[in-house]
N, C-alpha and C positions, 0 to 999 in steps of 0.2 A: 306487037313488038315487045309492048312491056312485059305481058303474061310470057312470052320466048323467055328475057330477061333475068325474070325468075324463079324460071324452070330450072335456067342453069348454074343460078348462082346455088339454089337448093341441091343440085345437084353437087356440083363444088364445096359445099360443106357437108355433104354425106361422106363423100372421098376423103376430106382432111377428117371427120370425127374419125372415121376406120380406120386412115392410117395411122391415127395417134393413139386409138386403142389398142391395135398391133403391136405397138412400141412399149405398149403397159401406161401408156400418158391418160391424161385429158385436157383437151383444151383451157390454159390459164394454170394450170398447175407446178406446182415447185420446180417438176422435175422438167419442165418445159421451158421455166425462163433459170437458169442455175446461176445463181449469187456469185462475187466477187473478194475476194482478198484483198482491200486496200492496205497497203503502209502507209501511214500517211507520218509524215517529218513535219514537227512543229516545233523546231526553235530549239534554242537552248533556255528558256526563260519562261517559258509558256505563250496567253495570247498572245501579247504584247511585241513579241517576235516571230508568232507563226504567221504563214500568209491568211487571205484572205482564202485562197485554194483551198487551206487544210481544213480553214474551219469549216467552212461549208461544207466541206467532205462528213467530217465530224460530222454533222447536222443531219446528214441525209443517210446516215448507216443504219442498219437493222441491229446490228449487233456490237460492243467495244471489249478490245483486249487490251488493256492496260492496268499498270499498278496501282496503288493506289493514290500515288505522288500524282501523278496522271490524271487520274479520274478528280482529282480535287482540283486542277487547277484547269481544268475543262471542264468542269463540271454544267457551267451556263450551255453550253453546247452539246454534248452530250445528253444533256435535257433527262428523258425516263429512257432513252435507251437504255439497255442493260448491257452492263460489264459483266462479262460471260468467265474473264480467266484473267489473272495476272502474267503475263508472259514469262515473267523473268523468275517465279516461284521455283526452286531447285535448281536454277539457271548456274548462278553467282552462288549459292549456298548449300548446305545440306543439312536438314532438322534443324534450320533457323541459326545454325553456324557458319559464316562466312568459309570460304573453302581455302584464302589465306593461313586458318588456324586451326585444320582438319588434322588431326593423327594419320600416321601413314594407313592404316584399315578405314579409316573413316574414308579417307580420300582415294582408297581405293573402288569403296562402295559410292562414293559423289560422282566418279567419271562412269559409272554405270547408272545411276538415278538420273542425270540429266539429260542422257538421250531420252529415257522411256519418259522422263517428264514432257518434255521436247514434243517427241511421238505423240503421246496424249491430247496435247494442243491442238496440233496438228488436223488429229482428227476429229477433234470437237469443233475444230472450223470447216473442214470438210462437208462434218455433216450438218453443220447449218448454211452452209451453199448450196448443198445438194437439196435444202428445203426452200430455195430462193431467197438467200438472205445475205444481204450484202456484208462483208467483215471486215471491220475496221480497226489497226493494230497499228495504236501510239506512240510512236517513236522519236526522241528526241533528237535536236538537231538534224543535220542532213544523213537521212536514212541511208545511202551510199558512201558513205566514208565513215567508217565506225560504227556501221549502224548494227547492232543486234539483232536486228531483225529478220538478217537474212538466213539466221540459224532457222528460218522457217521458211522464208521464202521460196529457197533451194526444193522445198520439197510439194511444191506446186508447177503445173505447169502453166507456160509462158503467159500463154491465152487468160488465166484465171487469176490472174497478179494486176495491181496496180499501183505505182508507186506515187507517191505524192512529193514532190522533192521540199525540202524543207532549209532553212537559214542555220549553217552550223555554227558551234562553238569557235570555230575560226574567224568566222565574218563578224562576231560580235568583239573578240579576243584584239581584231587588228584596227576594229574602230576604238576601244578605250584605250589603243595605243597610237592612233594617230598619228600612223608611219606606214609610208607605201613600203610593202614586202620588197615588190618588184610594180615596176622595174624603180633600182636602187643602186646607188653608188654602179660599181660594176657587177651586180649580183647577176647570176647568169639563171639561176635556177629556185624555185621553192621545193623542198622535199616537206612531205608533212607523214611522219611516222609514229612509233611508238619505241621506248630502247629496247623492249624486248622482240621486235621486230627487226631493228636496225641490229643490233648487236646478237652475236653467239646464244641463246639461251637451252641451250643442250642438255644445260649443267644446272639451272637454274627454273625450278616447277612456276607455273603462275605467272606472274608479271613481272619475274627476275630478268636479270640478263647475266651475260657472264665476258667482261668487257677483255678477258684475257687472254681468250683463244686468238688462233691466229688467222682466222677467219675475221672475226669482229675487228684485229687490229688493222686488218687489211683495207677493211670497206672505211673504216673510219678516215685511214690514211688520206685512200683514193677522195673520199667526200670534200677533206678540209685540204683538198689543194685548189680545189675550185671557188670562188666566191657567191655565194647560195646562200639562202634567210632558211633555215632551220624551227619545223614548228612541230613540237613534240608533246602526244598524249600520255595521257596513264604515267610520266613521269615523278612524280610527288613519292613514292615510296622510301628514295634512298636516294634523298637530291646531292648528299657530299659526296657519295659515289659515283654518281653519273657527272656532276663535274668535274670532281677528280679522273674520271677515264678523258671527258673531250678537254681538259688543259693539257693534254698528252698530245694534241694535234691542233687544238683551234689558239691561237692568242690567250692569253692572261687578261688584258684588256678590252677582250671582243666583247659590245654587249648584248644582253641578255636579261630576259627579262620573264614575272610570269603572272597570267594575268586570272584571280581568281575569280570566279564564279561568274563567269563572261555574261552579258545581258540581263543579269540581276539585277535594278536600280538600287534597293536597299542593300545588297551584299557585295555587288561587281569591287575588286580591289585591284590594284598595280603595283607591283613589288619588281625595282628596276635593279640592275647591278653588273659584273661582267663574268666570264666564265671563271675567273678567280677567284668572287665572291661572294658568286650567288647563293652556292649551296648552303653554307652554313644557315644563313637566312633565311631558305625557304624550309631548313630543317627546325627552325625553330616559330614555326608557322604551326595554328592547331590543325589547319585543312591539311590533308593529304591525299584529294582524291579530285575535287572538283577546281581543277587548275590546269592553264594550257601555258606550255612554256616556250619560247621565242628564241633566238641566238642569229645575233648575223647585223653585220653593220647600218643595216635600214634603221635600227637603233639611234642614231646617231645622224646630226646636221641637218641639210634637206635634201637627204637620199631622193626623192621623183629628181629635183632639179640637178643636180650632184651626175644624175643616168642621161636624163635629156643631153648637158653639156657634152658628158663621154659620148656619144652617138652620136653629134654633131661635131664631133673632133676637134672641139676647142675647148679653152678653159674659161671659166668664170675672172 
């Protein structure tokens, strides 16, 4: 019975070696087990706010793509893994020039450099999956809302992706504000955008917006008839602007607030005000990039208890 036994298990692995040599394989080989894409979302802050998920993800990769801001603040984790690419190298920039301050030929050669940079990546992670290696790609905060990273991930298929979800900029942004969004006062709704999103930017290259088309005035209109908390990225470039467009629709005294460097214990700030007076304020602030800005009555009283009462149809 036993000599039966291993007659046919030898048998059975004559079949499997043929068929994987057919294939051009061998048994245990790269192209036999093919490596993964992880994104993995850690925080707005580093460890200290990514999960326990991300790290260990971290820990267990073959390979990391990350900057170097990245690589330094995981560095314990990432261990001798090697950082294979900076993702975001010609991403944001071109020859080390932000694309903010590019000449029109400059910027015209930036919107063609950063695909092919893009592409490159791309396929430098490819073919370290195709060699059995797992890739692991840094992404701050939550990788599905704002995340950069999908300028890559688009270009995988479904099966060869893994996303890591991660703690955004918001979650830390509405704890140093210690104010329910929602539910609040009668806020019906959170939008979480950017102005060059919400508003016209047709007219406007980059991270402009162009609040005077009549599209942008439209959506604006529609938005501040409804009572909704408003939480806006990438906004810092041209904060007396973007105030002076929403005092054209929201209160003068609505407030507003914005919170820098969300989950930094040494840097985290709160700069409070209303749609009246914030900009001036926030324009005379040195940051202009790493800050999430708020608007909407949760601002104010005890917005949870304020919603509870309204829902219950009676008053305090």
């Amino acid at each position: 019975m036993a000599k039966r036994f291993m007659q046919s298990l030898a048998a059975l692995i004559l079949i499997l070696t043929v068929a994987f040599l057919g294939l051009g394989l061998t048994p245990g080989s790269a192209e036999a087990a093919k490596g993964k894409f992880y994104v993995i979302g850690t925080g707005p802050a580093g460890p200290k706010t990514a999960t326990l998920q991300a790290l260990e993800t971290i820990e267990k990769m073959d390979a990391i793509v990350a900057p170097a801001r990245h690589a330094k603040l995981f560095a314990k984790y990432i261990g001798k893994t090697p950082v294979v690419a900076d993702p975001w190298r010609n991403i944001w920039d071109y020859k080390g020039k932000p694309y903010s301050k590019l000449s029109k030929e400059e910027l015209a050669a930036y919107k063609v450099e950063r695909f092919k940079s893009r592409d490159r990546t791309v396929a430098m992670i490819k073919e370290l999956m195709a060699k059995g290696k797992n890739v692991g790609l840094l992404d701050f905060g939550n990788p599905c809302l704002f995340g950069p990273s999908h300028w890559f991930v688009e270009h995988f298929k479904k099966d060869e992706i893994v996303i890591i979800p991660g703690m955004g900029c918001d979650s830390a942004a509405m704890a140093a504000l210690g104010a329910s969004t929602i539910p609040a006062h009668g806020t019906r709704f959170v939008v979480q955008t950017a102005p060059f999103f919400l508003m016209d930017r047709a007219a406007s290259p980059g991270m402009g917006f162009n609040p005077d088309s009549p599209e942008a005035q439209q959506v604006l209109a529609d938005l501040a008839r409804h009572e909704h908390t408003l939480i806006l990225y990438m906004a810092l470039k041209d904060p007396i602007k973007l105030f002076k467009t929403l005092g054209r629709h929201w209160a003068k005294d609505m407030p507003a607030a914005c919170v820098f460097w969300a989950g930094y214990p040494d840097k985290q700030q709160v700069v409070r005000g209303t749609v009246g007076d914030l900009g001036p304020k926030l324009a005379s602030m040195p940051e202009h990039m790493m800050g999430l800005l708020f608007v909407g009555r949760f601002l104010e009283g005890k917005p949870y208890e304020a919603a509870m009462y309204r829902h219950q149809g009676g008053k305090k």
